[in-house]
C-alpha positions in Angstrom: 0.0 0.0 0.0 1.3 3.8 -0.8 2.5 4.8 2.2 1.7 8.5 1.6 -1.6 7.2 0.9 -1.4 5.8 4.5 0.1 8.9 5.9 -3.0 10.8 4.7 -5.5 9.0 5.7 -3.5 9.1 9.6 -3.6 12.4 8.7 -7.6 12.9 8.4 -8.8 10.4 11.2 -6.4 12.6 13.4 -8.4 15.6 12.3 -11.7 13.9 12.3 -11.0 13.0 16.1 -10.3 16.6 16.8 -13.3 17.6 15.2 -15.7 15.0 17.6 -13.6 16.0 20.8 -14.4 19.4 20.0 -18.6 19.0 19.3 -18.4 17.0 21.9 -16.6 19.7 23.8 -18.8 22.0 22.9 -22.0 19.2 23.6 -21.0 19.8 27.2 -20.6 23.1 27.8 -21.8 22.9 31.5 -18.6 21.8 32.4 -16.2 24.6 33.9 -12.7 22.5 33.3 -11.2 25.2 35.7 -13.6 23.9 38.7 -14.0 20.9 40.4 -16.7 18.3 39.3 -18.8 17.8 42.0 -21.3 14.7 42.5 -23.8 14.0 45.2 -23.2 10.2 45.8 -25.7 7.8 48.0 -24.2 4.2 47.7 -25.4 0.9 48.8 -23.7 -1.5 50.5 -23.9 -5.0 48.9 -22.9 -6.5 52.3 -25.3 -5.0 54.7 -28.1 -3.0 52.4 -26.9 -0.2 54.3 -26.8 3.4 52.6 -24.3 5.8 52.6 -24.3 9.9 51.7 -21.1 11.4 50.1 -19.4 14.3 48.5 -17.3 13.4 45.3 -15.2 16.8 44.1 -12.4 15.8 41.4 -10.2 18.2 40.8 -8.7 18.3 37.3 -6.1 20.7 37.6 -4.6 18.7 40.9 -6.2 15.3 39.7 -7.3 14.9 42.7 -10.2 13.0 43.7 -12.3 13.8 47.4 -14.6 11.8 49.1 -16.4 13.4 51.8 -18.7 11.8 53.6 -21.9 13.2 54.8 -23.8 12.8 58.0 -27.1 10.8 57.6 -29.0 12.7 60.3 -27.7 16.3 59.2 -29.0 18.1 56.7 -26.8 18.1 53.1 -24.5 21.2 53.1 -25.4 24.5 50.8 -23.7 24.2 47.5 -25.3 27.3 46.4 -23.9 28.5 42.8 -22.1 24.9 42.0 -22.8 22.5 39.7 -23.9 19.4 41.4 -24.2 16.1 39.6 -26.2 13.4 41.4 -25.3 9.5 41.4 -25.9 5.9 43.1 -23.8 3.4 43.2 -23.5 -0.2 45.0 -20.2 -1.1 47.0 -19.6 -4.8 46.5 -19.7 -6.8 49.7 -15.8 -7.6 49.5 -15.3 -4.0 50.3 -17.3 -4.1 53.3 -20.0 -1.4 54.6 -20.9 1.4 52.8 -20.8 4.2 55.7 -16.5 3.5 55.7 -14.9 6.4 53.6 -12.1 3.9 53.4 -13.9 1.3 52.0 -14.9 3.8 49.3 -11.4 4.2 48.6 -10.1 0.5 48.8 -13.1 -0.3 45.8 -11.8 2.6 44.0 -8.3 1.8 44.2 -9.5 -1.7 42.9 -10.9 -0.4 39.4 -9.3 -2.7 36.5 -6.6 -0.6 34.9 -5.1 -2.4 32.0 -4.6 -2.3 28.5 -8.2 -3.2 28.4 -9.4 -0.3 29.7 -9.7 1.5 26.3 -12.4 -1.0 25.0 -14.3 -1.0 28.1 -14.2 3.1 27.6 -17.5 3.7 25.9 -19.6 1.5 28.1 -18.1 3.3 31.4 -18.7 6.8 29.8 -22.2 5.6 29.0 -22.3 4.2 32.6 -21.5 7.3 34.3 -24.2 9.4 32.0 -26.9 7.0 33.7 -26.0 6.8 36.9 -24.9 10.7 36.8 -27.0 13.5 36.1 -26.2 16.9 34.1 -23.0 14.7 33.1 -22.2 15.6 29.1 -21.0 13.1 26.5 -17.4 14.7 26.3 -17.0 15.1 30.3 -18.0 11.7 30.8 -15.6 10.3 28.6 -12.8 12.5 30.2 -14.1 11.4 33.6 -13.6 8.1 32.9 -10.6 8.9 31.6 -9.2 10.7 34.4 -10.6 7.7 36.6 -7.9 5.6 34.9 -4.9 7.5 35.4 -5.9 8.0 39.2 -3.0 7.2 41.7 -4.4 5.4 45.3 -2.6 8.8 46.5 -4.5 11.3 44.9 -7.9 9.9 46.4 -8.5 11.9 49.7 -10.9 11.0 52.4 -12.4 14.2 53.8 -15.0 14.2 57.2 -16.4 17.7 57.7 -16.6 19.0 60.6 -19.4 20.5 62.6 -21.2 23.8 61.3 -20.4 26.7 61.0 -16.5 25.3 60.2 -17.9 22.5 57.5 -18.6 25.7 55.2 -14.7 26.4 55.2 -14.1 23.5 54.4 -16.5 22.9 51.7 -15.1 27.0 50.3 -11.4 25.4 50.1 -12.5 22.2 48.5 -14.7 23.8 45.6 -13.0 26.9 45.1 -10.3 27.0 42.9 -7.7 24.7 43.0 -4.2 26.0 45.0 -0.8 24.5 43.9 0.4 22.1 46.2 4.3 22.5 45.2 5.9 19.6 46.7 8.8 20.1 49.3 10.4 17.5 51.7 9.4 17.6 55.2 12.7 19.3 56.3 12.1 22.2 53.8 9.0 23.5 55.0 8.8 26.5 56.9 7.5 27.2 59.5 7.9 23.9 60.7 5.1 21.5 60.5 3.5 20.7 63.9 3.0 16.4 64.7 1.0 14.9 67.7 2.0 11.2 67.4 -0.1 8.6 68.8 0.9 5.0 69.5 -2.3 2.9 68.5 -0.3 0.0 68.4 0.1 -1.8 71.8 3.8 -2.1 71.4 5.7 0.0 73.9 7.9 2.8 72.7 6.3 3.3 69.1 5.6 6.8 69.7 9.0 7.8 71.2 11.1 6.2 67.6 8.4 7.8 65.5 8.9 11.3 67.4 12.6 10.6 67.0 12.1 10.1 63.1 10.0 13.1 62.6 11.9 15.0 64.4 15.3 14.1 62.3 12.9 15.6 59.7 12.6 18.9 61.0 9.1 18.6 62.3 7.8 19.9 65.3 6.3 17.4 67.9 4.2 19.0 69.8 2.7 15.7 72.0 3.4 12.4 71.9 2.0 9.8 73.5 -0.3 6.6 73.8 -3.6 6.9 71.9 -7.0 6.0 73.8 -7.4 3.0 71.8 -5.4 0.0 69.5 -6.3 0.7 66.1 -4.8 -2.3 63.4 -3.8 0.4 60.7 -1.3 3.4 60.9 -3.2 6.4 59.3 -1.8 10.6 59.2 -4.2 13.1 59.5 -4.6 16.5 58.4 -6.3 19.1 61.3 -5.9 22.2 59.8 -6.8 21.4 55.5 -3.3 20.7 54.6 -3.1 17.8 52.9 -0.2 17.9 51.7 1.5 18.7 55.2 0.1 14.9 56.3 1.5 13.3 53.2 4.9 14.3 53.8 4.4 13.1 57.5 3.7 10.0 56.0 6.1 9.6 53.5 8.9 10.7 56.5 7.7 8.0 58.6 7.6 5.6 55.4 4.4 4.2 55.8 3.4 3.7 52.5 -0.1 1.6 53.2 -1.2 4.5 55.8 -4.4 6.0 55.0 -4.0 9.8 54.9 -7.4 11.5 55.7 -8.9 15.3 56.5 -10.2 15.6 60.0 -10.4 19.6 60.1 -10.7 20.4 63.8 -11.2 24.7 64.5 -8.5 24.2 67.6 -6.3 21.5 66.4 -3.5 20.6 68.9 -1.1 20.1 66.0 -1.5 20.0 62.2 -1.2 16.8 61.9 -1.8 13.3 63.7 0.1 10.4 63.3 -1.7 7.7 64.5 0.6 4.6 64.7 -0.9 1.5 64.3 -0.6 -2.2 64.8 1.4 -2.6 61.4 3.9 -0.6 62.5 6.4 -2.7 60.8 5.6 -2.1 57.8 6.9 1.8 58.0 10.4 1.8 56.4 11.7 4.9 58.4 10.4 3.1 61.8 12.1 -0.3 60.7 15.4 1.3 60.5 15.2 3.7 63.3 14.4 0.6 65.9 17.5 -1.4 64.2 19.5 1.8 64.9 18.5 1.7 68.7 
C-alpha cells in the first residue's frame, strides 16, 4: 500500500478525532474544566443494604479525587452556585459497609486498569451518564478517563466537621484549585507541627516515630499513647493541609497508611500520626528501631 496514501488517511482520522472531541466539547458546555466536578453520591452496601451519603469533588487541575462523607441525620451542606451532579452506586460486599470512607477508597483503588481499559471506555462513559445526572458526553468520557490515570494517593478522604466550620471547608475544597508545590518535610517553613499517637500496643512506638520526625525537622508538639489500638497506621490533616500529612507520611515511610482530613477549629497540631498495629511495615520506623 502507498505509504503516503497511508500517511494521509492518519492524517484525516487525526483531524476527524479533533473535530468529535471538540462537538463533543462543545456538547457539554456545563462543564467549567477550571472547577471541580462535584457529585452527590448515596451508595449501597452490597454486604449489609446499608446506605451511605457522600461528597465526590475531582479536581482536574490537581487530579485529585475527594470523598467526603456526609452525616445521615444532618442536613446536606449548601452548594449554592455549584454545579452538582447526582449518582448511586452499590459497593460490592468484598469491600465491606458502605458508611466507611475507606472502603470507598479500597473499591476505587481496585478499578481494572489495563490495556483493556480502552475498549471497556465507551460502556463506562455511558455508565457514568446514567448513573450521573447533568454529566455531558465529552466530560463523561474525560471522567472516565481521568478515573484511569488515578493514583491510590491522589484519592483523599475528607470528614467535615461540625457547622459553621464545615462551610470552610467545603469553600477550600470547591474553590479553585491552590498549587500544592511539593517540598520535603525538612524544607518546609514554618515547621510542620506532629502529635504522634501509638495505637499499636507495642511500647515505645511513639518515642522512635517522634525521633524520626523530628530528624525531619518537624515539630512534635505531644506524643504519647492513643486511647485505643487501632490495626492500621493512618496521618491526618487538622488544619486542610493535605499535603503537610503526606509528607508526614512519607517521613515515617508508611506507604499503606491512609491519609485523611479531619479539620478540627483548635487543632493541637496539624497533623496526627496515628501509629498503628502494622507498624512494621513503616520503612523509616524499621530502620530507626534497628539503629536503637
Amino acid at each position: 500500500m502507498n505509504r503516503l496514501f497511508v500517511e494521509r488517511c492518519v492524517a484525516g482520522a487525526g483531524i476527524l478525532l479533533c473535530a468529535a472531541l471538540g462537538y463533543l466539547h462543545h456538547a457539554s458546555a456545563a462543564a467549567d474544566w477550571n472547577r471541580p466536578t462535584v457529585a452527590r453520591l448515596r451508595l449501597r452496601g452490597a454486604a449489609d443494604g446499608a446506605q451511605a451519603k457522600y461528597l465526590l469533588v475531582y479536581s482536574w487541575n490537581l487530579r485529585a479525587l475527594s470523598i467526603v462523607r456526609l452525616s445521615e441525620k444532618d442536613p446536606d451542606p449548601a452548594l449554592d452556585g455549584v454545579r452538582v451532579l447526582h449518582a448511586r452506586a452499590e459497593l460490592p460486599a468484598r469491600f465491606g459497609p458502605a458508611q466507611s470512607p475507606e472502603a470507598v477508597k479500597a473499591w476505587i483503588d481496585s478499578w481494572p486498569r489495563d490495556a483493556g481499559f480502552l475498549r471497556r471506555l465507551p460502556g463506562l462513559a455511558s455508565a457514568a451518564r446514567r448513573t450521573s445526572s447533568g454529566l455531558g458526553r465529552y466530560e463523561s468520557i474525560a471522567l472516565a478517563l481521568e478515573a484511569y490515570r488515578l493514583r491510590s494517593d491522589d484519592v483523599r478522604l475528607y470528614w467535615l466537621p461540625a457547622p459553621p466550620d464545615d462551610s470552610r471547608v467545603l469553600a477550600s475544597l470547591l474553590g479553585p484549585p491552590a498549587a500544592e508545590p511539593y517540598a520535603p518535610l525538612a524544607n518546609r517553613s514554618p515547621a510542620v507541627t506532629v502529635q504522634v499517637l501509638n495505637a499499636s500496643g507495642s511500647g515505645g512506638v511513639a518515642l522512635l516515630a517522634t525521633k524520626v520526625l523530628r530528624s525531619n525537622k518537624a515539630d512534635v508538639v505531644d506524643f504519647g499513647n492513643a486511647p485505643s489500638i487501632s490495626e492500621h497506621t493512618q496521618v491526618i490533616d487538622r488544619t486542610g493541609d493535605f499535603q503537610a500529612a503526606r509528607l508526614v507520611r512519607d517521613a515515617l515511610g508508611c506507604r499503606q497508611a491512609y491519609v485523611v482530613s479531619r479539620i478540627e477549629p483548635t487543632p493541637r497540631a496539624a497533623v496526627t500520626a496515628l501509629i498503628g498495629r502494622d507498624y512494621a511495615s513503616c520503612l523509616a520506623l524499621q530502620a530507626g528501631g534497628q539503629a536503637d
